[in-house]
C-alpha positions in Angstrom: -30.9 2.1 -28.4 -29.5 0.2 -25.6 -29.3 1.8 -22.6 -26.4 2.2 -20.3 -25.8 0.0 -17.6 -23.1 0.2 -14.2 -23.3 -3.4 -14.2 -21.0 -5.4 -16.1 -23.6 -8.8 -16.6 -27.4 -8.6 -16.1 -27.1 -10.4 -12.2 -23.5 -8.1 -11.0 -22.2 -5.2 -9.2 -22.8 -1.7 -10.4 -18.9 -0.7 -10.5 -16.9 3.2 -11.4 -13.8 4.2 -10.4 -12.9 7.5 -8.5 -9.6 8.0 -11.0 -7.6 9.7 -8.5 -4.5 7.8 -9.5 -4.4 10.3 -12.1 -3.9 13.1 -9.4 -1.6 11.5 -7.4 1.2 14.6 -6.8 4.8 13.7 -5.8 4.2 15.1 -2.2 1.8 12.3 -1.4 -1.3 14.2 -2.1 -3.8 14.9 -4.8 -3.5 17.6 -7.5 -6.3 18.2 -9.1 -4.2 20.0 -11.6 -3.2 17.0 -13.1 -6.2 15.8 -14.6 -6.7 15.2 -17.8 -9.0 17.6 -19.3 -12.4 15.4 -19.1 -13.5 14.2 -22.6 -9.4 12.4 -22.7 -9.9 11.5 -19.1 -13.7 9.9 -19.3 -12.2 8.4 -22.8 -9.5 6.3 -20.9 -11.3 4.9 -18.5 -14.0 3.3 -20.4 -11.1 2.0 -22.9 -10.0 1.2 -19.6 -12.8 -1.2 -19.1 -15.5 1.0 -16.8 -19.0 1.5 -17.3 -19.5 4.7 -14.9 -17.1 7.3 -13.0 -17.2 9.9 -11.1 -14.8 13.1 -12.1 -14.6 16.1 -10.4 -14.2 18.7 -12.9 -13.8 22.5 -11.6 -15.3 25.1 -13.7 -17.4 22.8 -15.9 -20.9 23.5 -16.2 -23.7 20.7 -15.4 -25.0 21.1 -19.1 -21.2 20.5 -20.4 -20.6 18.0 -17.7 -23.7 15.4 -18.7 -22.8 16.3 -22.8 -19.4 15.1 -21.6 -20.1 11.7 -20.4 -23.2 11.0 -23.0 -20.3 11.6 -25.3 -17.9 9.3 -24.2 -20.8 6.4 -23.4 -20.4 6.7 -20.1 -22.5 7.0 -16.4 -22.1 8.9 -13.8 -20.9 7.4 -10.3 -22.0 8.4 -6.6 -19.6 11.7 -5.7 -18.4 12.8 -2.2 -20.3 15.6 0.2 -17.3 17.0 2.9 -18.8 18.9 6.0 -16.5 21.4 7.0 -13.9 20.3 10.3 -15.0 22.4 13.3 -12.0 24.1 13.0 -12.7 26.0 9.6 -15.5 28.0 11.2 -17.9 27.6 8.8 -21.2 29.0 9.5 -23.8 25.9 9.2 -26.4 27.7 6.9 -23.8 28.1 4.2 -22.4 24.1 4.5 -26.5 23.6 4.3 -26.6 25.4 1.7 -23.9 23.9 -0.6 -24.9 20.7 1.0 -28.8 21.3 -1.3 -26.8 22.4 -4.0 -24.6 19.1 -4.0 -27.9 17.2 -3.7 -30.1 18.6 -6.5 -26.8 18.3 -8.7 -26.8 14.8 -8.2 -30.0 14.4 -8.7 -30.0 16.0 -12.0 -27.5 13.2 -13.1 -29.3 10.6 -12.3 -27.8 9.3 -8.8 -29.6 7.8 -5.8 -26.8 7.5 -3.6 -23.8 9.7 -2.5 -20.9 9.5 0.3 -21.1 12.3 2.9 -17.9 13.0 5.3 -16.1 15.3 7.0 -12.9 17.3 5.4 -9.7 17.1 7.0 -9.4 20.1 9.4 -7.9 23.2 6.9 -4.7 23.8 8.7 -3.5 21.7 11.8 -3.9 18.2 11.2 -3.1 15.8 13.9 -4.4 13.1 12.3 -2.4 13.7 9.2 0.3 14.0 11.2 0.0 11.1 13.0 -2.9 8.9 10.7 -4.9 5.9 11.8 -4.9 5.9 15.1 -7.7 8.4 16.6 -5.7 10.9 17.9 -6.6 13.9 19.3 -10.1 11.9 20.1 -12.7 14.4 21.5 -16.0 13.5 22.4 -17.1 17.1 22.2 -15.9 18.0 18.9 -17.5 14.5 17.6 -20.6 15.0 18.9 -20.7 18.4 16.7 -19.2 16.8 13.7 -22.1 14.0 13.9 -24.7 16.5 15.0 -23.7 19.0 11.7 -23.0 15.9 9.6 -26.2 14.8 10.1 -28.1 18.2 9.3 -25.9 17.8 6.0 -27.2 14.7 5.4 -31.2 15.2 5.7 -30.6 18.3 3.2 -29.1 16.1 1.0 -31.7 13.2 1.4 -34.2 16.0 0.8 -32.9 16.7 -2.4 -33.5 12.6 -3.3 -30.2 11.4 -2.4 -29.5 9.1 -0.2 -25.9 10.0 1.8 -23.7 7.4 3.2 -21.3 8.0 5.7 -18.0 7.8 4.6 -14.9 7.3 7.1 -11.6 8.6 5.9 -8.0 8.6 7.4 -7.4 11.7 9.0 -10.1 13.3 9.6 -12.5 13.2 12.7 -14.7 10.5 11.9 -11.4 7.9 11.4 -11.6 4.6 13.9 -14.5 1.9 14.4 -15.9 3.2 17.1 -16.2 6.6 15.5 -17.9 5.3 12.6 -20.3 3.5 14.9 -21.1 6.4 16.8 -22.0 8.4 14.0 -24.3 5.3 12.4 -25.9 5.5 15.4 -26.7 8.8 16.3 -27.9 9.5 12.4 -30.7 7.1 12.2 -30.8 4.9 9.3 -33.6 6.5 7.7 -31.3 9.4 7.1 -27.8 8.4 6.5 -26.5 4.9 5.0 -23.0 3.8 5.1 -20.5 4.1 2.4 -17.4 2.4 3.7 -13.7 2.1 2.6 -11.9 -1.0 2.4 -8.5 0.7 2.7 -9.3 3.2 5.1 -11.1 1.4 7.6 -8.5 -1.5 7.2 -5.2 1.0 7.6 -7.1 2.6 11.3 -7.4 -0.9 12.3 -11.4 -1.5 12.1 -13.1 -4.8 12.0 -14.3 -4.5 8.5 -15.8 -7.5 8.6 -17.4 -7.1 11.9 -18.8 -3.2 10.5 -19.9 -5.0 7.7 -22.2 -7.6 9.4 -23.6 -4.7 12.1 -24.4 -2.5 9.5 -25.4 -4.6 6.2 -28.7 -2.9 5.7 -27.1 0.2 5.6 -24.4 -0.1 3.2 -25.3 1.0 -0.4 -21.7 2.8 -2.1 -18.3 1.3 -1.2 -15.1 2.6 -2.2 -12.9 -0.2 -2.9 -9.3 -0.2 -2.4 -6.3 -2.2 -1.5 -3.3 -1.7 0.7 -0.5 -3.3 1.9 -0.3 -4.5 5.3 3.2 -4.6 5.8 3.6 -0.9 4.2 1.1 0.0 6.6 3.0 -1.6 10.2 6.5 -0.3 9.1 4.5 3.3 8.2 3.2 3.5 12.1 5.7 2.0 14.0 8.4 4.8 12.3 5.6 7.3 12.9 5.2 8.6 9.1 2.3 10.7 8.6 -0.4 10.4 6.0 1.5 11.3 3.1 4.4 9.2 4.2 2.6 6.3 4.1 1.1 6.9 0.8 4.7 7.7 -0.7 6.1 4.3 1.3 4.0 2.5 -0.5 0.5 1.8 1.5 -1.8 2.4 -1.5 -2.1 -0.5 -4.0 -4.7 -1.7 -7.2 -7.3 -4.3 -6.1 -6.2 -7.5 -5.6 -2.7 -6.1 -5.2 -2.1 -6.2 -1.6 -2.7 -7.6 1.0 -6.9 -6.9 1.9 -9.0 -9.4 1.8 -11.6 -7.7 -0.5 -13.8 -10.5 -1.9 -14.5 -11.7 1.8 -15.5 -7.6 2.7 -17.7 -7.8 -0.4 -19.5 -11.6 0.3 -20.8 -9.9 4.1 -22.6 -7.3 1.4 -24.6 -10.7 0.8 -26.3 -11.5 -2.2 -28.7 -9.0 -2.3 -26.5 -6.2 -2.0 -27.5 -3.9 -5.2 -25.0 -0.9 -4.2 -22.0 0.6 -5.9 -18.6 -0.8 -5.7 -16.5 2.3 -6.7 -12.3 1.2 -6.9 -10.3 3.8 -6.0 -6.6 4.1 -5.7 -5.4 6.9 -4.0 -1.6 6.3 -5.4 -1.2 3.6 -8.4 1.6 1.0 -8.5 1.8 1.7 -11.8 1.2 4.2 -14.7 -2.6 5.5 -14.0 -4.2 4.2 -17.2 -2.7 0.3 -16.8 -3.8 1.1 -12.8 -7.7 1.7 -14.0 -7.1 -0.9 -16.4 -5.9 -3.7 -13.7 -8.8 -2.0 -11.4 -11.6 -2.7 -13.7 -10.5 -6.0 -14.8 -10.5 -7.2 -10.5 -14.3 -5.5 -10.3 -15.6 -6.8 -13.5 -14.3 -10.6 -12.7 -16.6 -10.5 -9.1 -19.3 -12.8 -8.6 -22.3 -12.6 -6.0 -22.4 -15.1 -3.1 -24.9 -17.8 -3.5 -28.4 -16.9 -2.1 -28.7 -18.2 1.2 -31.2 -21.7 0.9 
């Protein structure tokens, strides 16, 4: 028997999707409610044209989670470790502690690789409120989200996973120079980088430029789209996070207005990391969106080898 493969020819990327366009809720948020249950779900998206994906899945054992996804013919993809915000007051044994549970469940699936970021804080969110722009910047409360971020990260590494920082819109770890900071003060020998196209690109980072500092270190990226002029009209009217998702902001690969394949040839041609797509509110209904998603991912080609 064959075995199963991420990648799409013998010499390409290992791709998934994150299928949160299934979960999109009309308030601009997820809703994990929504799901499919996970044999239908895992069933679309390799009809869909997908090798690997990672589901969350609530209340399903590990046992009934792999059965699932041997099932439907399908991998598992590189999943998402949140530290608590500073403001939920979570004791930092017990975010170590699900932090080696996360780890070893990995693990047991087969993965190398995982994103690690902070959550959003739980109640007041300035940066929902007002995304993209670093607000509220603290150099305090950064330094404590790198330090416990990076205690999170050597459990998990422990475990054999290797974490990847992952910056997200609205949480504390948002803009360029917060991503850098935290790349620096976690050496690279305990946390990678696992960058977002559309994030970084809607708080205004030099992908590009993050790209080429910190090459060695990327090894997951989630790969989105967005639209630049949903994104201008979004902050200069001041909407907040999910706002800007409702306006509009979110779009399929290839669908707006990011420059994607130009992110992905800084990788270089030796990059042999995940490219995860991920559309945080589809254009259209969410099995054509995984559809169009897969097709832009598996049509990629690798830069020419430098002579």
């Amino acid at each position: 028997m064959t075995a199963l493969s991420p990648r799409v020819t013998p010499d390409g990327y290992r791709i998934a999707i994150n299928p949160i366009q299934w979960v999109a809720s009309d308030d601009g948020h997820l809703d994990r409610s929504l799901q499919p249950p996970l044999p239908d779900l895992l069933a679309q998206i390799k009809k869909a044209g997908f090798p690997a994906a990672v589901v969350t899945a609530p209340g399903v054992s590990l046992d009934d989670y792999k059965r699932a996804y041997a099932d439907a013919g399908m991998l598992p993809a590189p999943a998402y470790f949140g530290t608590p915000s500073p403001e939920a007051g979570v004791p930092l044994a017990s975010t170590l502690e699900e932090a080696k549970a996360f780890g070893a469940r990995q693990a047991s699936l087969g993965l190398k690789d995982t994103f690690i970021a902070v959550h959003m804080p739980p109640v007041v969110r300035p940066r929902v409120d007002t995304p993209a722009i670093g607000v509220g910047f603290d150099q305090g409360r950064l330094n404590q989200v790198i330090d416990e971020l990076g205690k999170a990260a050597e459990v998990v590494k422990a475990e054999g996973v290797m974490p990847a920082l992952h910056p997200h819109v609205g949480t504390w770890i948002e803009t360029e120079d917060e991503t850098r900071q935290t790349l620096d003060a976690i050496g690279a020998g305990t946390l990678n980088f696992g960058p977002d196209s559309g994030h970084l690109s809607w708080a205004g980072a030099d992908v590009i430029g993050l790209f080429r500092s910190y090459r060695d270190r990327i090894s997951i990226m989630h790969l989105k789209d967005i639209r630049l002029d949903v994104r201008e009209a979004s902050m200069k009217a001041g909407k907040s996070y999910p706002e800007a998702a409702l306006a509009g902001l979110w779009a399929e690969p290839g669908n707006g207005n990011l420059d994607i394949k130009a992110m992905i040839a800084e990788l270089g041609a030796g990059f042999d990391g995940w490219l995860i797509a991920e559309v945080d509110r589809p254009t259209m209904p969410p099995y054509e969106s995984a559809i169009v998603s897969a097709n832009y991912l598996r049509a990629l080609k690798r830069p020419a080898a430098a002579a």
